[in-house]
mmCIF file of the N, C-alpha and C atoms, coordinates in Angstrom:
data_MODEL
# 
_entry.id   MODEL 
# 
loop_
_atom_site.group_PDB 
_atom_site.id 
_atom_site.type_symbol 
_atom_site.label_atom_id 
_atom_site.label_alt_id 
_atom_site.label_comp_id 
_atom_site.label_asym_id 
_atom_site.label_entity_id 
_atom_site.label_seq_id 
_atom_site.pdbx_PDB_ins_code 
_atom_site.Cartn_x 
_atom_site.Cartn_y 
_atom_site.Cartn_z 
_atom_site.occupancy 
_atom_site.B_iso_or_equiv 
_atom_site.pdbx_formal_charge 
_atom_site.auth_seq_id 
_atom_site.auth_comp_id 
_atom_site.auth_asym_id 
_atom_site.auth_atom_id 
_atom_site.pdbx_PDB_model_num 
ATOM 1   N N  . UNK A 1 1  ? 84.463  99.190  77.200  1.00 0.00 ? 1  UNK A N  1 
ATOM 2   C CA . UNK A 1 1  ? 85.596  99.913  76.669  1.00 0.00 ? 1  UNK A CA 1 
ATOM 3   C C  . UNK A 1 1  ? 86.608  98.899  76.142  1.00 0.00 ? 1  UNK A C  1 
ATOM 4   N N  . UNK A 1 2  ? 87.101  99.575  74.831  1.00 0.00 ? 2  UNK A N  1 
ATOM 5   C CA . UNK A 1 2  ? 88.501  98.386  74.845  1.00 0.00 ? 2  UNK A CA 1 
ATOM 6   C C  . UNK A 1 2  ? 89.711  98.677  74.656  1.00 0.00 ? 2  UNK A C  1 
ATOM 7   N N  . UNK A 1 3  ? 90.373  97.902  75.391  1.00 0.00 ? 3  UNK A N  1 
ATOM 8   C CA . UNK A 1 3  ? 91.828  97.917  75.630  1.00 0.00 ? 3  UNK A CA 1 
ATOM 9   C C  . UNK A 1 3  ? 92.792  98.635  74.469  1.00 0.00 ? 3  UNK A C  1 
ATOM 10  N N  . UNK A 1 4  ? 93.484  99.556  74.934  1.00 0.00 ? 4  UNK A N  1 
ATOM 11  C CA . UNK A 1 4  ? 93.903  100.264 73.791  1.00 0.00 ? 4  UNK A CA 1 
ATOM 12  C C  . UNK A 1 4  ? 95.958  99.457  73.715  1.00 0.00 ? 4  UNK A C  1 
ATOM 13  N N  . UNK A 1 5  ? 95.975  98.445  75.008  1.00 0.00 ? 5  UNK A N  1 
ATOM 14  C CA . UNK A 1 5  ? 97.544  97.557  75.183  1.00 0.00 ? 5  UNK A CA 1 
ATOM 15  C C  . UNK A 1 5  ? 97.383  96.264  74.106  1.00 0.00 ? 5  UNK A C  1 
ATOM 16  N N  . UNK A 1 6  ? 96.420  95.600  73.609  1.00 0.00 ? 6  UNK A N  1 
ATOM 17  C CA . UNK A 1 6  ? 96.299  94.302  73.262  1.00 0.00 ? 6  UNK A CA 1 
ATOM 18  C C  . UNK A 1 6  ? 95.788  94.444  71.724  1.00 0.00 ? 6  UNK A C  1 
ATOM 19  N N  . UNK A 1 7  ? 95.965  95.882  71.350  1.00 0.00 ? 7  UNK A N  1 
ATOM 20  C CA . UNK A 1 7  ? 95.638  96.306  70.066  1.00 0.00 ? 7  UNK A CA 1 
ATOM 21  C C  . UNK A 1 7  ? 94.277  95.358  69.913  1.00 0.00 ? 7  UNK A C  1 
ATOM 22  N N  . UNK A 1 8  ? 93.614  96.256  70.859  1.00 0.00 ? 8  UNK A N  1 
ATOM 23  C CA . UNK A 1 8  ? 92.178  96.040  70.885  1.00 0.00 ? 8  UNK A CA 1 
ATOM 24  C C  . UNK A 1 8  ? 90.538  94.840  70.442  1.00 0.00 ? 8  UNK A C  1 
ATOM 25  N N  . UNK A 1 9  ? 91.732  93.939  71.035  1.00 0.00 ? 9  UNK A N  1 
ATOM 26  C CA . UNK A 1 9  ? 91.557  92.872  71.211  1.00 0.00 ? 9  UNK A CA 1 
ATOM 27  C C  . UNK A 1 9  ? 90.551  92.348  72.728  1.00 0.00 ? 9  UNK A C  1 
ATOM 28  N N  . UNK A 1 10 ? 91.062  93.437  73.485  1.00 0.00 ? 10 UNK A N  1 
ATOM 29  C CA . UNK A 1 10 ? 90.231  92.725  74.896  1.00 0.00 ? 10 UNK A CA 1 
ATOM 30  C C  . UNK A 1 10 ? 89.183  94.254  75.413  1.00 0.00 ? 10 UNK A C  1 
ATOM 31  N N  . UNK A 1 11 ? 88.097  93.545  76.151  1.00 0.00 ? 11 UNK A N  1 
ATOM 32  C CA . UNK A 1 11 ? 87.425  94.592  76.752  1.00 0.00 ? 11 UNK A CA 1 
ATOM 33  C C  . UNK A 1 11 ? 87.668  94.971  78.493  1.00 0.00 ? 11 UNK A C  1 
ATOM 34  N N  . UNK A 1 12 ? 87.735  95.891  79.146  1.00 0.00 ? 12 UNK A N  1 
ATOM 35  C CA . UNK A 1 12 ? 87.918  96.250  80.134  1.00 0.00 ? 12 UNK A CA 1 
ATOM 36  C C  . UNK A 1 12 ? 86.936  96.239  81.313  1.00 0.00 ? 12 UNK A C  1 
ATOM 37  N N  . UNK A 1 13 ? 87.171  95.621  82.227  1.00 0.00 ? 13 UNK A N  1 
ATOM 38  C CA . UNK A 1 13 ? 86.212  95.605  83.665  1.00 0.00 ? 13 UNK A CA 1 
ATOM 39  C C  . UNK A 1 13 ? 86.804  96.109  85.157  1.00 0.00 ? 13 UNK A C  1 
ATOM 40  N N  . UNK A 1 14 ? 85.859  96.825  85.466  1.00 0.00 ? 14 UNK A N  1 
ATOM 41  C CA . UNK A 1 14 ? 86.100  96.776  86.758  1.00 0.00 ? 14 UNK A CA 1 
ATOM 42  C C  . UNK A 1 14 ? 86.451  95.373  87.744  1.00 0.00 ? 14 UNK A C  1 
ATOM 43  N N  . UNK A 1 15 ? 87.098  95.852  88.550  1.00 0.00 ? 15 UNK A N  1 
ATOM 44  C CA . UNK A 1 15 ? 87.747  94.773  89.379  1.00 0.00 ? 15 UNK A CA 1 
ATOM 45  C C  . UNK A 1 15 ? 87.873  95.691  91.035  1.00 0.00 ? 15 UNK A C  1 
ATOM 46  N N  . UNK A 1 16 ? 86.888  95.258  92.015  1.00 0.00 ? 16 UNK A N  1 
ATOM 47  C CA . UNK A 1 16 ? 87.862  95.288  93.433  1.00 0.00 ? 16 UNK A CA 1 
ATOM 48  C C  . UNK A 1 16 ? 88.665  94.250  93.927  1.00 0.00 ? 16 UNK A C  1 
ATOM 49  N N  . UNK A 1 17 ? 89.920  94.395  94.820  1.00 0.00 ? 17 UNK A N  1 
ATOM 50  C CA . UNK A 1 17 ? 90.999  94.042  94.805  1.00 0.00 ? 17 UNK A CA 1 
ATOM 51  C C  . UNK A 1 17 ? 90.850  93.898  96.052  1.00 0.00 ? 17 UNK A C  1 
ATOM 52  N N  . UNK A 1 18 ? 90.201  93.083  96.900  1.00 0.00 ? 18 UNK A N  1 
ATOM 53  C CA . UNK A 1 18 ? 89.620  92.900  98.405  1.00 0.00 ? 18 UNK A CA 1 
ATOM 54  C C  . UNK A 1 18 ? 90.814  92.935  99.183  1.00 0.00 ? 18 UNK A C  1 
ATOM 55  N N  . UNK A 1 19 ? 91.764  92.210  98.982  1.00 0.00 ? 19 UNK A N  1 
ATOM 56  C CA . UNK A 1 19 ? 93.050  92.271  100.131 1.00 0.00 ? 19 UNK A CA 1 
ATOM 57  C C  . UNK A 1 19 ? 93.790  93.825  99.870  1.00 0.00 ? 19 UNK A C  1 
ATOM 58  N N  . UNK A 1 20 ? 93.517  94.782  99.086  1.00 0.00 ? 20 UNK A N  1 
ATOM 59  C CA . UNK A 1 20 ? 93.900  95.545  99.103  1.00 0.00 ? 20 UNK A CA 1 
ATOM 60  C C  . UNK A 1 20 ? 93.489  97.245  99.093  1.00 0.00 ? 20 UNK A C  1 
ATOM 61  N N  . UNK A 1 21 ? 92.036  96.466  99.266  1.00 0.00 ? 21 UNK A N  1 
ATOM 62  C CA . UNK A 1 21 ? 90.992  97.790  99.754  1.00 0.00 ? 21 UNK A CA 1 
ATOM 63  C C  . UNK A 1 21 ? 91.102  98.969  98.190  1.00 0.00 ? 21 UNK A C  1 
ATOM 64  N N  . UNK A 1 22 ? 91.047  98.215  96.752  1.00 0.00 ? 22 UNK A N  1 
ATOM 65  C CA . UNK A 1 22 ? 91.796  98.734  95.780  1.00 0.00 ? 22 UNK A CA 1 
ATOM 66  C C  . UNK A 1 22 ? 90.526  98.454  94.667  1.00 0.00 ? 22 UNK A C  1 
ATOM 67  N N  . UNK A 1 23 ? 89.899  99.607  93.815  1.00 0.00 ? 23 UNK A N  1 
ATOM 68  C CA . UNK A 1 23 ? 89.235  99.428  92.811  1.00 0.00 ? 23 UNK A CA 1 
ATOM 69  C C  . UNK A 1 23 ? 90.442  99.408  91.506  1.00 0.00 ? 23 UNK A C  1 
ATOM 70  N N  . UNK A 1 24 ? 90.425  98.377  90.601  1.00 0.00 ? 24 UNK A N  1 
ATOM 71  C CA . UNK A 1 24 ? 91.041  98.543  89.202  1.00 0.00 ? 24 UNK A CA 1 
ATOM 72  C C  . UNK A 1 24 ? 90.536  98.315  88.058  1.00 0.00 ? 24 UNK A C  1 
ATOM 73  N N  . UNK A 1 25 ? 90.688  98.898  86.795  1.00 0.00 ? 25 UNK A N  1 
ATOM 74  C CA . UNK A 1 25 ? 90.173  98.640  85.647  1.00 0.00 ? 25 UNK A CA 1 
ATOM 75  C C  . UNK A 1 25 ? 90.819  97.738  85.284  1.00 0.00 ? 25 UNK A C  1 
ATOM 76  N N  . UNK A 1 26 ? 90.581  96.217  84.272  1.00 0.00 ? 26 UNK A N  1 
ATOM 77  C CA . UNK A 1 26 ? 91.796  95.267  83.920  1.00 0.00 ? 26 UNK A CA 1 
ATOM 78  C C  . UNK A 1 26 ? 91.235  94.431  82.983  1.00 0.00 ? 26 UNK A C  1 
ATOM 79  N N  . UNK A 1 27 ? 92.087  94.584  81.896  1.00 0.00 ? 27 UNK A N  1 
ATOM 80  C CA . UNK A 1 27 ? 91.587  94.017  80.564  1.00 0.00 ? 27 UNK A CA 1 
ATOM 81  C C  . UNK A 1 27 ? 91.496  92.549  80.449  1.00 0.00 ? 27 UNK A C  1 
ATOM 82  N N  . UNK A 1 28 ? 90.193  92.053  80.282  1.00 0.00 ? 28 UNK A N  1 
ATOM 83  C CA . UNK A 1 28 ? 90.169  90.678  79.804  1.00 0.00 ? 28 UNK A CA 1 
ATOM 84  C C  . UNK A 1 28 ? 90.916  89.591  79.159  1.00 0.00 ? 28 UNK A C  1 
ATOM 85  N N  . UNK A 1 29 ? 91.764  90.444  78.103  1.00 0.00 ? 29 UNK A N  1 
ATOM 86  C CA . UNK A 1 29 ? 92.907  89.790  77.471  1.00 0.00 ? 29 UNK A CA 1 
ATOM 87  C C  . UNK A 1 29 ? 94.441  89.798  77.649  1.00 0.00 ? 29 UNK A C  1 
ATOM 88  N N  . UNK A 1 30 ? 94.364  90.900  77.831  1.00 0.00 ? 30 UNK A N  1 
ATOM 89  C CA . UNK A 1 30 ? 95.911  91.078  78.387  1.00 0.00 ? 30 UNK A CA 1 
ATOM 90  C C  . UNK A 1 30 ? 96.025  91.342  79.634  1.00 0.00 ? 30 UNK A C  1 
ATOM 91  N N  . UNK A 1 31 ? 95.286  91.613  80.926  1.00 0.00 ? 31 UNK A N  1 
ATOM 92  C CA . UNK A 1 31 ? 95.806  91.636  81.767  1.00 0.00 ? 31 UNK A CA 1 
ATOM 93  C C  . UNK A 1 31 ? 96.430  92.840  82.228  1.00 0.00 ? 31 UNK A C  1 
ATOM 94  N N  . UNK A 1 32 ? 96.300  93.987  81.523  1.00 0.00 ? 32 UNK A N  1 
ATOM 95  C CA . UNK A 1 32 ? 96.686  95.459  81.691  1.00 0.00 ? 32 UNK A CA 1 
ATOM 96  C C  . UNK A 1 32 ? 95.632  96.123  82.596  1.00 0.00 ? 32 UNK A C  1 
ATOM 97  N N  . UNK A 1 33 ? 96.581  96.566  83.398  1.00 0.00 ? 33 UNK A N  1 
ATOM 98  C CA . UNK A 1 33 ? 95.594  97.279  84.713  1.00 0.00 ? 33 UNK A CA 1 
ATOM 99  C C  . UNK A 1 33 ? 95.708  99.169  84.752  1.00 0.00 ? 33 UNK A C  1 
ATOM 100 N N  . UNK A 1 34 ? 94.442  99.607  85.672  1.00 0.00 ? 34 UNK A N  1 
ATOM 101 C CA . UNK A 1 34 ? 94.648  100.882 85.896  1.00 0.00 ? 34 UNK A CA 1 
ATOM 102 C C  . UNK A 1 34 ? 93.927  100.855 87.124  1.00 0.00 ? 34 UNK A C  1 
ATOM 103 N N  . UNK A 1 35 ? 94.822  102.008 88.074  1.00 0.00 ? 35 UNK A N  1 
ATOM 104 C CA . UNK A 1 35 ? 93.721  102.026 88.931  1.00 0.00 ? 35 UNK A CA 1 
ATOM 105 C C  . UNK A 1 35 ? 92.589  102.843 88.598  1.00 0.00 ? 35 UNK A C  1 
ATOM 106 N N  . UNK A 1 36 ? 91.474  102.968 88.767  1.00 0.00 ? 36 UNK A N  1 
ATOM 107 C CA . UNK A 1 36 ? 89.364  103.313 88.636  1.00 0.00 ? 36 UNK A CA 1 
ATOM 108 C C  . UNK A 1 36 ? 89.788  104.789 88.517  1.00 0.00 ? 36 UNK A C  1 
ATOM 109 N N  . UNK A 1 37 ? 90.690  105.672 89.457  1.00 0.00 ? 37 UNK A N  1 
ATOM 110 C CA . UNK A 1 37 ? 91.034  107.133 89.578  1.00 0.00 ? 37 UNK A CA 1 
ATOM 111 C C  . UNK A 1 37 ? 91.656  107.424 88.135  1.00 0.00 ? 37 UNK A C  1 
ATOM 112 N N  . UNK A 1 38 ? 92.504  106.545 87.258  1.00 0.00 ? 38 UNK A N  1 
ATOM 113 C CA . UNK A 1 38 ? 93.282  106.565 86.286  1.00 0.00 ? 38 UNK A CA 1 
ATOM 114 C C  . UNK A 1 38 ? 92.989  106.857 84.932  1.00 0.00 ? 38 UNK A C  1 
ATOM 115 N N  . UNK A 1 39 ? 93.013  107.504 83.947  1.00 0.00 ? 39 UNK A N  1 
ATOM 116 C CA . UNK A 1 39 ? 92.577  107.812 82.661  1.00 0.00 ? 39 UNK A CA 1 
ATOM 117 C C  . UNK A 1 39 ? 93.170  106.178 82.286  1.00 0.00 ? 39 UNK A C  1 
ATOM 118 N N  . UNK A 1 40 ? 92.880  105.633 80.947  1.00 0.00 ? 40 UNK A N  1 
ATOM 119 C CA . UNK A 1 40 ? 92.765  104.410 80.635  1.00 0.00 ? 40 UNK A CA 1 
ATOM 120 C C  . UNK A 1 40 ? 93.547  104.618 79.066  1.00 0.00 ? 40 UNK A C  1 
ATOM 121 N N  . UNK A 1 41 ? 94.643  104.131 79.239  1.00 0.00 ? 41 UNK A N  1 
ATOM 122 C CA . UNK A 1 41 ? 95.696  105.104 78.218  1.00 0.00 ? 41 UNK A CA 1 
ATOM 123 C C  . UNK A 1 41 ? 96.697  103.855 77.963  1.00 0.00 ? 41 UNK A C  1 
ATOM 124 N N  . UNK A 1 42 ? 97.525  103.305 76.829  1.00 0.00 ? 42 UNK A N  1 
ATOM 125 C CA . UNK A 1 42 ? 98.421  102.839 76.544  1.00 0.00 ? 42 UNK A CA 1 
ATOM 126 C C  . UNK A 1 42 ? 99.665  103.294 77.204  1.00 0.00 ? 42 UNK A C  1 
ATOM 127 N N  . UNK A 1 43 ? 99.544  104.170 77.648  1.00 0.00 ? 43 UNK A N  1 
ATOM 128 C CA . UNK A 1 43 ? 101.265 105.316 78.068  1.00 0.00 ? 43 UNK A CA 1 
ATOM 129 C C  . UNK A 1 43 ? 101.214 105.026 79.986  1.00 0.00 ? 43 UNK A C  1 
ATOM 130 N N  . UNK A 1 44 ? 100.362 104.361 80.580  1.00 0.00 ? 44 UNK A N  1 
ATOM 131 C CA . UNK A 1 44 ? 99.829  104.074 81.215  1.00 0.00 ? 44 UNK A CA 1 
ATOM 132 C C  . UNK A 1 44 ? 99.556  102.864 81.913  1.00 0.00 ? 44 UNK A C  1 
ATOM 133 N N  . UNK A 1 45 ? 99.625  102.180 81.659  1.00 0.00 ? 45 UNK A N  1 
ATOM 134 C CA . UNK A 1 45 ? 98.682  100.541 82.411  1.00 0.00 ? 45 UNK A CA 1 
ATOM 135 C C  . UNK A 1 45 ? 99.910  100.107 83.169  1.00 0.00 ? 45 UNK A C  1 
ATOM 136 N N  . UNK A 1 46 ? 99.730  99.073  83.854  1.00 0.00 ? 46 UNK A N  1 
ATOM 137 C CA . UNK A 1 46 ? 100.522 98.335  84.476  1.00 0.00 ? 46 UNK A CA 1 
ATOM 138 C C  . UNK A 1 46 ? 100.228 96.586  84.228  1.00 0.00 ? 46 UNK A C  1 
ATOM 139 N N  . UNK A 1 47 ? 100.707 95.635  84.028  1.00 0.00 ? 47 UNK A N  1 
ATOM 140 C CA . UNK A 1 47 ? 100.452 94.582  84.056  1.00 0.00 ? 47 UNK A CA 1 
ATOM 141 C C  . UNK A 1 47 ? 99.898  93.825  85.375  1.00 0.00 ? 47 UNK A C  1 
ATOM 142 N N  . UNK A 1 48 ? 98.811  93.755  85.802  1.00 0.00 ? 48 UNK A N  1 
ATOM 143 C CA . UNK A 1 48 ? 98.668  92.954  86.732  1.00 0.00 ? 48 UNK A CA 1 
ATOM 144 C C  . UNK A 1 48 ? 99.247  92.355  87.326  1.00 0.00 ? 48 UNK A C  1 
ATOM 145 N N  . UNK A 1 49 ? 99.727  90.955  87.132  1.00 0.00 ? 49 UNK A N  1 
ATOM 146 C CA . UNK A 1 49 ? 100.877 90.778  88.020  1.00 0.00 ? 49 UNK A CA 1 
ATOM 147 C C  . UNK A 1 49 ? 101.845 91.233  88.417  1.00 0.00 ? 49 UNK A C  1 
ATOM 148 N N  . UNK A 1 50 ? 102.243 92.638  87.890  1.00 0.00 ? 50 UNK A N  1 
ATOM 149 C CA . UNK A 1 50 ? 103.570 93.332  88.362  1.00 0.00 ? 50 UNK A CA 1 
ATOM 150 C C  . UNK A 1 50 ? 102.566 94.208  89.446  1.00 0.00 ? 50 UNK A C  1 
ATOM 151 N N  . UNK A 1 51 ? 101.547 94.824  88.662  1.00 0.00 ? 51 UNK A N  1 
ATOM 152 C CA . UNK A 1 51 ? 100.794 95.444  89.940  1.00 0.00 ? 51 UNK A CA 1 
ATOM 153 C C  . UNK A 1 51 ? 100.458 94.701  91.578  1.00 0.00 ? 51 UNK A C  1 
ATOM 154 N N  . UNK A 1 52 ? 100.222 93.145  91.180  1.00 0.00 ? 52 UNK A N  1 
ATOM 155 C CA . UNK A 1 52 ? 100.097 92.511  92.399  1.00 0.00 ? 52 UNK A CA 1 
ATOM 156 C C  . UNK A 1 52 ? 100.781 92.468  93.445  1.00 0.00 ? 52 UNK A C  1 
ATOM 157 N N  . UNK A 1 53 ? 102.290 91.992  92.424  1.00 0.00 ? 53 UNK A N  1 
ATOM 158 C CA . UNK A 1 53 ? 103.454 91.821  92.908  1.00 0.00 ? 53 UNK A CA 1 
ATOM 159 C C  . UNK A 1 53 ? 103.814 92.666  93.975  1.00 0.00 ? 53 UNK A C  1 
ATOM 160 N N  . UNK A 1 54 ? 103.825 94.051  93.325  1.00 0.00 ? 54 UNK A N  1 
ATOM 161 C CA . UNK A 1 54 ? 104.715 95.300  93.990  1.00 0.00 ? 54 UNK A CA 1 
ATOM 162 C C  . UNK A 1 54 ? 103.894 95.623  95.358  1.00 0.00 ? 54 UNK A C  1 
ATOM 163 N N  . UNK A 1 55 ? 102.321 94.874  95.330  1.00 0.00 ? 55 UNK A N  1 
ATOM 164 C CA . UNK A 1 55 ? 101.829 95.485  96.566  1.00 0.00 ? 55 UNK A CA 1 
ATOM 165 C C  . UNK A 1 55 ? 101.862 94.064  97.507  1.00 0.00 ? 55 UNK A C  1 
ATOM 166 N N  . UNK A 1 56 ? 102.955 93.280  97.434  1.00 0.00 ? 56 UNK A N  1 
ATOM 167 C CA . UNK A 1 56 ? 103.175 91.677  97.895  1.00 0.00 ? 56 UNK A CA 1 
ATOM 168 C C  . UNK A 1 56 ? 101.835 90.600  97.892  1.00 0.00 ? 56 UNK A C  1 
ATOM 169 N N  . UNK A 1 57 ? 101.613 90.662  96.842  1.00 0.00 ? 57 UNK A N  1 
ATOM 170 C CA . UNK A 1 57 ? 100.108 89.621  96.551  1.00 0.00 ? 57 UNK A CA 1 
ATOM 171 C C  . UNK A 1 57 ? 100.638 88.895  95.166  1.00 0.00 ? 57 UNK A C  1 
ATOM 172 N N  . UNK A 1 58 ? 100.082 87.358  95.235  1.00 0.00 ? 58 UNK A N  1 
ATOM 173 C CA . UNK A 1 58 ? 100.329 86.707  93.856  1.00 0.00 ? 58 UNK A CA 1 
ATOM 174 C C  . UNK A 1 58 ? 98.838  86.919  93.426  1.00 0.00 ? 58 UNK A C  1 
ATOM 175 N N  . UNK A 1 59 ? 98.685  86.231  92.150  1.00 0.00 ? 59 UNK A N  1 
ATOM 176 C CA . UNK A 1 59 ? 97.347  86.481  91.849  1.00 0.00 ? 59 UNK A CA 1 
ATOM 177 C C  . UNK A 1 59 ? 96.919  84.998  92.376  1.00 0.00 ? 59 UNK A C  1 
ATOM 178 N N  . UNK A 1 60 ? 97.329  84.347  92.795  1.00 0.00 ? 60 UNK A N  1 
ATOM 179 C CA . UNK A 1 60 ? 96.457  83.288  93.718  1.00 0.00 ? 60 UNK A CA 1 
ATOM 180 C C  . UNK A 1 60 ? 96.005  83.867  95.034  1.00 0.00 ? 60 UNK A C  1 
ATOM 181 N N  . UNK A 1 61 ? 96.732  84.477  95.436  1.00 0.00 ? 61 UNK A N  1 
ATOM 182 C CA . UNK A 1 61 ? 96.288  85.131  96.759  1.00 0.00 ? 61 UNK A CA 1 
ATOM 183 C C  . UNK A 1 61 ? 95.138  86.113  96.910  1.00 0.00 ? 61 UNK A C  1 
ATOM 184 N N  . UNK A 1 62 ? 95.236  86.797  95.286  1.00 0.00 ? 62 UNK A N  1 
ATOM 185 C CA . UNK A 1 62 ? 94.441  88.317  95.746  1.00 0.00 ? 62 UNK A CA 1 
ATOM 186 C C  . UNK A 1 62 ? 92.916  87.502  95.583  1.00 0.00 ? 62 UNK A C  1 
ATOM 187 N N  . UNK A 1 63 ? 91.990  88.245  96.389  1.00 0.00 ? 63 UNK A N  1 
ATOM 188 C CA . UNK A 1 63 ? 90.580  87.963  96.377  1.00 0.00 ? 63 UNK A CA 1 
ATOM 189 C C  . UNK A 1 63 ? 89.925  89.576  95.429  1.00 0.00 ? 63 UNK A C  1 
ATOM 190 N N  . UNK A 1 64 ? 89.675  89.231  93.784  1.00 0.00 ? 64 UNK A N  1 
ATOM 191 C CA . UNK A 1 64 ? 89.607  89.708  93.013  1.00 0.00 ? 64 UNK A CA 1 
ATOM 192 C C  . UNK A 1 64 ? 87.688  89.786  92.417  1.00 0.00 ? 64 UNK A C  1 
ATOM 193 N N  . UNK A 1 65 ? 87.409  90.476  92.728  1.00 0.00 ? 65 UNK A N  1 
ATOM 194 C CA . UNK A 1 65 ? 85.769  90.596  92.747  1.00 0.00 ? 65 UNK A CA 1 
ATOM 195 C C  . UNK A 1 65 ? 85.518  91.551  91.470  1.00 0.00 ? 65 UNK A C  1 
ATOM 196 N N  . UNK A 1 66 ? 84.814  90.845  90.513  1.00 0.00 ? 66 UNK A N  1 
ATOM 197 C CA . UNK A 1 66 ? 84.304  91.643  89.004  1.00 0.00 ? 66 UNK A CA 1 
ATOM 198 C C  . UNK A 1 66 ? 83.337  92.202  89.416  1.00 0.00 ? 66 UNK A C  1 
ATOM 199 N N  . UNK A 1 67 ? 83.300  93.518  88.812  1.00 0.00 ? 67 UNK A N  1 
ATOM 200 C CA . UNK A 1 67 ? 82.223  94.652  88.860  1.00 0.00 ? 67 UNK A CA 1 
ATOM 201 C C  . UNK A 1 67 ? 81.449  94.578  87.940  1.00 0.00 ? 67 UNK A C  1 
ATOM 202 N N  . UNK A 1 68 ? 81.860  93.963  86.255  1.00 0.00 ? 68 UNK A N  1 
ATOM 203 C CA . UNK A 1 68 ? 81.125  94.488  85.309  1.00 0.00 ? 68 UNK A CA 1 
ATOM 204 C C  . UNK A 1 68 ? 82.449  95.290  84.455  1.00 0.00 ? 68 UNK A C  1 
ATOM 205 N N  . UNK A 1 69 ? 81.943  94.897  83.145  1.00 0.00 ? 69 UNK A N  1 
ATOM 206 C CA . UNK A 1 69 ? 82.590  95.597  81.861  1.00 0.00 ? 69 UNK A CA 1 
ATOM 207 C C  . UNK A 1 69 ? 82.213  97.614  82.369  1.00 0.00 ? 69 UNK A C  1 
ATOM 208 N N  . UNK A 1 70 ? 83.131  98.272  81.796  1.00 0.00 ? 70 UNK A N  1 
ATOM 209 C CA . UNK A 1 70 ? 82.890  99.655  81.609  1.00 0.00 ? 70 UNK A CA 1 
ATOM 210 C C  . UNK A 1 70 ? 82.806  99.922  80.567  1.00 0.00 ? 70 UNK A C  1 
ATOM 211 N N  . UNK A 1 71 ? 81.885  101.448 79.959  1.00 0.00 ? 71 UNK A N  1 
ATOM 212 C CA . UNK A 1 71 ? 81.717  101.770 79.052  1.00 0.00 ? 71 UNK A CA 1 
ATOM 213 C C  . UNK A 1 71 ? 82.880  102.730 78.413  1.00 0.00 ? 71 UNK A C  1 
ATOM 214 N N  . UNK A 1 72 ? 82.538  103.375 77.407  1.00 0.00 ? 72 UNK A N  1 
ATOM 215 C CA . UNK A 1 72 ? 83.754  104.308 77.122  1.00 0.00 ? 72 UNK A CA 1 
ATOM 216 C C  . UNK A 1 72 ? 83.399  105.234 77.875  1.00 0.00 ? 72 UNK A C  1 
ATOM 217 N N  . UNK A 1 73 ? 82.502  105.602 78.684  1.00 0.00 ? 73 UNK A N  1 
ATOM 218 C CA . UNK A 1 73 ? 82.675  106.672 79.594  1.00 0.00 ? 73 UNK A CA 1 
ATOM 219 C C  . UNK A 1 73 ? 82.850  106.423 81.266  1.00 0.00 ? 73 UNK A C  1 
ATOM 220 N N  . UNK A 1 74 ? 83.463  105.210 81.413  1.00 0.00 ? 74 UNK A N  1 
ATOM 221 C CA . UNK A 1 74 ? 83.783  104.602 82.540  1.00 0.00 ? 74 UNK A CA 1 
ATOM 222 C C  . UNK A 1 74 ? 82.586  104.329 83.541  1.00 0.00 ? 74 UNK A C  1 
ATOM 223 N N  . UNK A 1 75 ? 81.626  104.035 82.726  1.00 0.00 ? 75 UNK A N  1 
ATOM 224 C CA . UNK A 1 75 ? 80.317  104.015 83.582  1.00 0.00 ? 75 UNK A CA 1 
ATOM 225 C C  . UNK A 1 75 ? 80.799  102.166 83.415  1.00 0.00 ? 75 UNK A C  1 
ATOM 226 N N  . UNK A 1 76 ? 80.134  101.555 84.618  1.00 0.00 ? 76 UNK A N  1 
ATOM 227 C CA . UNK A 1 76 ? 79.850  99.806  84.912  1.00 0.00 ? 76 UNK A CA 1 
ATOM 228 C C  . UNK A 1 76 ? 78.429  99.548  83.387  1.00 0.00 ? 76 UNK A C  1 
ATOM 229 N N  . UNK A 1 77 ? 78.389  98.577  82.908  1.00 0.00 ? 77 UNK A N  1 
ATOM 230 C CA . UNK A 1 77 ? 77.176  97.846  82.757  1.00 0.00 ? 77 UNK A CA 1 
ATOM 231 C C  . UNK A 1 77 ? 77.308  96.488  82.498  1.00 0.00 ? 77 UNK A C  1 
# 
């Protein structure tokens, strides 16, 4: 799928978020997040590091595990 924040420039992957027991979608290029439950929308995302932030994690800290790119129908491949 691609990022509809980076004027579609980056593609989107799953991400679990181990210190935070947290699946997220998060664009390769920019860094725009959703959580996996979330429609995948410009009106929408959060920046990663603000997402980290707010749940008290830097991104050095978080233990960030790739799933795999998603499709446009939010399937992994």
């Amino acid at each position: 799928m691609i990022c509809p924040r980076c004027d579609n420039q980056g593609l989107i992957y799953r991400a679990n978020i181990l210190n935070l027991g947290i699946t997220l979608n998060i664009c390769d290029e920019c860094d725009a997040c959703w959580p996996d439950t979330q429609i995948i929308d410009i009106k929408n995302f959060k920046d990663l590091t603000v997402f980290l932030e707010e749940h008290n994690l830097t991104y050095e800290e978080s233990e960030i595990i790739d799933l795999g790119y998603i499709d446009s129908t939010n399937e992994i491949f």
